[in-house]
N, C-alpha and C positions, 0 to 999 in steps of 0.2 A: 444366126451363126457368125453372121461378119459382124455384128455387135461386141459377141462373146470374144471373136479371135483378138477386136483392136482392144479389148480389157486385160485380156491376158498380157498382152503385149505390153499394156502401161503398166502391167507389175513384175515386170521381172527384174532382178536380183539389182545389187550395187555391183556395175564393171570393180576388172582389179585395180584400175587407177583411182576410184573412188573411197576404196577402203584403205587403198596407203597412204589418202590423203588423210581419213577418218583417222588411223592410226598413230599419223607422224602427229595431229593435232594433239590426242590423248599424251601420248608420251611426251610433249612439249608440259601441257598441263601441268601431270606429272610431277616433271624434273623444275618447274615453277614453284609448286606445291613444297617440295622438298627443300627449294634453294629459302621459302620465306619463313620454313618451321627449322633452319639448321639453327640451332641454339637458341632456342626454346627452353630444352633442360636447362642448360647451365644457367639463361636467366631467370627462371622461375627458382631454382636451386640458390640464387642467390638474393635473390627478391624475399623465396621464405627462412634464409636466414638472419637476413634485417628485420623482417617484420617480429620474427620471435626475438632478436634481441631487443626491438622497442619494446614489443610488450612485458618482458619479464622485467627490466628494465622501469616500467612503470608498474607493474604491480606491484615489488619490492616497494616502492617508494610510496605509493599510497596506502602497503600496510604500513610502513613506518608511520606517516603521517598521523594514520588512527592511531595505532596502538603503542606511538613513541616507542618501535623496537623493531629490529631487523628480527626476519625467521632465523632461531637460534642455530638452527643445526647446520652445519655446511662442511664440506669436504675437504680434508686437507691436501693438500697435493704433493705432502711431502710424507714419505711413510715414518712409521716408528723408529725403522733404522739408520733413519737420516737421510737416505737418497728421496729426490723427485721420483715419483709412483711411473713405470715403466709405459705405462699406457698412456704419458701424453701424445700429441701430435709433435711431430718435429718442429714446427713450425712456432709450437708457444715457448720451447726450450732455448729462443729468443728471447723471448718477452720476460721472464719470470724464472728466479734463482733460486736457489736451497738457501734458507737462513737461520744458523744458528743463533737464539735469541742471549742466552745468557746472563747479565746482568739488564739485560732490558726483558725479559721475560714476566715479570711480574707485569713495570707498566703496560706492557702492551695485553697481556690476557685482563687487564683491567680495563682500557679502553675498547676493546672488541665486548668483553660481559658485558658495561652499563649501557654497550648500544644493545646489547639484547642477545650476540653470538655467544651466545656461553659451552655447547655442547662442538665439538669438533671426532668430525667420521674418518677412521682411520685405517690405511694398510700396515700391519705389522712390517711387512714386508713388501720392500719395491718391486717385487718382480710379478708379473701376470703371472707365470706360471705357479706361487704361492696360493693363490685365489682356488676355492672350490672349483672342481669341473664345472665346466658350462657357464661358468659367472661371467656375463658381460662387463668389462670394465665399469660403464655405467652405475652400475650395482655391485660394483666390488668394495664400497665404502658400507654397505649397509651389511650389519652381523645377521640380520635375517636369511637375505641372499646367500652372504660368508662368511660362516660362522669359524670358518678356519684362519681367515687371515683381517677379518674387519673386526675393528672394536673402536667403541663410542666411549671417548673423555668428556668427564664433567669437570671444566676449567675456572668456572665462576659460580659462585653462587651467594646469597646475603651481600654484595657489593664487597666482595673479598676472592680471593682465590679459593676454588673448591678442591676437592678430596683430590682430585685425581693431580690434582699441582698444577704449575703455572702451564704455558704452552713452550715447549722445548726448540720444535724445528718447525717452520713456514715457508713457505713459498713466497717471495716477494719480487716486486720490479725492481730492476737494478736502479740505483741511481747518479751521482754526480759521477762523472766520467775523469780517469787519467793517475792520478796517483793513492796508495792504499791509505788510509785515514782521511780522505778528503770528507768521508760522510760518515756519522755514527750514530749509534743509540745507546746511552748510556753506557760510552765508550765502546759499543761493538760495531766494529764497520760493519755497514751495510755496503752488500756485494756492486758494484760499480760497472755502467754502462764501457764498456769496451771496445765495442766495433757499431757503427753505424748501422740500425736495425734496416735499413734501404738496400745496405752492402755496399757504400760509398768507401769504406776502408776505414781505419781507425779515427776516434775521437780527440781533442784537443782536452787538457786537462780541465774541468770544472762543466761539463756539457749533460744532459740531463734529456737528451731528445725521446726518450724511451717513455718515462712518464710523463714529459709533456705533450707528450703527441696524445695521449688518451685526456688531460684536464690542462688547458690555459692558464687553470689557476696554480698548477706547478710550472713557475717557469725552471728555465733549464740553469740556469747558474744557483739554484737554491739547494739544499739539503731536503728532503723530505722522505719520512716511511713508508710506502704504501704493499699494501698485504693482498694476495692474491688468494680468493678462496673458490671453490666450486660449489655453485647451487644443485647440489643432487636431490634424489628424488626424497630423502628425509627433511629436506631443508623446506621442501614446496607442505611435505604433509605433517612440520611443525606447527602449519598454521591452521590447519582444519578444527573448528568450531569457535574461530575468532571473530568478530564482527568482518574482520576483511581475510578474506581463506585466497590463496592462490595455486589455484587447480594440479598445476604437475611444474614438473622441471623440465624444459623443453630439451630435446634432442637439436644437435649438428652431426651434417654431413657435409662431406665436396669430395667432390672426382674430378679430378684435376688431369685432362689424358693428355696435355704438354711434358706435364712433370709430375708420374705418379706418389713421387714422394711427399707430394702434397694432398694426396687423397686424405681422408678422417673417417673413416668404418666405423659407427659402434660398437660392431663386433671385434675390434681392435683396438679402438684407443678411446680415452677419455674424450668425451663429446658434448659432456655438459657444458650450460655458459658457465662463467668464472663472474664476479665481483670485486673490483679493483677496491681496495679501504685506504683510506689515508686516516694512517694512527699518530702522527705526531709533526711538524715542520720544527727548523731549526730555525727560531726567529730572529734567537743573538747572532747569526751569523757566526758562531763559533766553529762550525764543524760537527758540533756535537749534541743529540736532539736528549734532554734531559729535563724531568721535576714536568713544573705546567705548558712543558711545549709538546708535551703529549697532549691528545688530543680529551678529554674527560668521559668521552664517546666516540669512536672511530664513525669515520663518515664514508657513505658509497661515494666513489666518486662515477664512476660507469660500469657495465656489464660490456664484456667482451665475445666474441666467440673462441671456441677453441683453440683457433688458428690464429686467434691475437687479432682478431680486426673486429673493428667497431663496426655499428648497424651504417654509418654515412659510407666506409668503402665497403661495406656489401652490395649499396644499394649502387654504387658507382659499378660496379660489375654487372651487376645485371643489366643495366643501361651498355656498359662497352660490348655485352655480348648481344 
């Protein structure tokens, strides 16, 4: 019996100063736990938005490589009726202008066709709410999805312009900064960098920082065209049964809870990457990009994300978070 009592005795309970001690340890744990996974999201968030811009980025380019030709079909970002498509992000409404082509319209739907972009996906109409019910932006370029506001132009065909005529309005990067005519295409100016994409305040006349920040090899006191298009989901399933197919056209998000104006919803805005082309440089130095200073074939110059940033500052973000 006096075995049993001194047993019982060695098992009883934890005192209460022993479980506040267990406790305060747990909840230190805890609140460790939480302080080494705070921003996790956003840098994974931003980690997988570099990574899909490498890879589309490289798959475009290793189709071309084989098949000497971009996937033909890609998104215009500029509807039928002349306005930029309602559903970009705020953020590329920076980056990338409305461009009436007009007496440059020919050459340029002729260097976008012999690189291979010949069909162009279209909104009749800028506005989201034109688009079928339920059409996510994303898929508001394809007549399958919307058959009420999307329709497919065939621009090129036989190394000539096709049936449906040249390409009318484009999306492009502004370029040389400060007075009107400082840059053109077959005498059409091309829309002109304005205000410092950083937000440093306006530019000095002849300044180019918009497209040189995306390629080194535009510097900024030059003249140059380059064409902004959207890799949608027709553009990825152009290429299915080619020696080199590339699977889908990747989606972008961000949630931005500094400054929600910088969020990107699929369900709200165009999300797809974008393709920067460079269709033509002004070699004479004239002001004026005319004849064989078009390009014969418009060239990639990088893939963007929606929000105008390239894969190196996405990857930079996910490293500051």
């Amino acid at each position: 019996m006096k075995q049993l009592k001194k047993l019982q005795t060695g098992q009883a309970g934890f005192t209460l100063l022993e479980l506040l001690v267990v406790i305060t340890l747990i909840a230190a744990l805890a609140v460790g736990a939480l302080i080494a996974y705070d921003g996790v999201g956003d840098k994974a968030q931003a980690a997988a938005a570099a990574d899909a811009n490498v890879k589309i980025d490289n798959a475009i380019r290793q189709y071309k490589a084989v098949t000497n030709v971009y996937p033909n079909q890609w998104d215009n970002l500029v509807a039928e009726d002349t306005s930029l498509i309602e559903a970009l992000p705020t953020q590329l409404l920076s980056v990338v202008s409305r461009w009436s082509l007009g007496a440059a319209a020919s050459d340029v739907t002729l260097s976008l066709g012999r690189a291979g972009i010949n069909e162009l996906q279209n909104w009749q109409v800028w506005t989201k709410s034109s688009n079928a019910a339920g059409v996510i932006p994303n898929l508001a370029h394809n007549e399958s999805f919307n058959s009420i506001n999307a329709v497919e132009s065939e621009h090129f065909e036989n190394d000539g312009v096709g049936d449906d005529g040249p390409i009318l309005n484009i999306a492009v990067v502004p370029g040389l900064g400060g007075t009107v005519g400082t840059c053109q295409a077959s005498g059409v100016t091309i829309p002109a960098t304005t205000v410092d994409p950083d937000g440093a305040g306006p530019l000095d006349a002849g300044d180019n920082y918009i497209q040189n920040r995306y390629s080194d090899a535009l510097e900024g006191d030059e003249c140059h065209l380059v064409v902004a298009l959207g890799f949608g989901s027709d553009a990825a399933a152009s290429t299915t049964g080619k020696s080199v197919s590339i699977g889908k056209a990747p989606s972008f998000s961000k949630t931005d809870t500094a400054n929600p104006d910088n969020n990107i919803d699929p369900n709200q805005h165009y999300s797809r990457y974008i393709g920067l082309f460079l269709v033509g440089s002004d070699t004479s130095e004239d002001g004026n990009i005319t004849g064989s200073e078009y390009l014969a074939k418009a060239r990639l110059l990088t893939i963007i994300a929606p929000d105008g940033t390239i894969a190196d500052q996405n990857l930079a973000t996910a490293v500051q978070n």
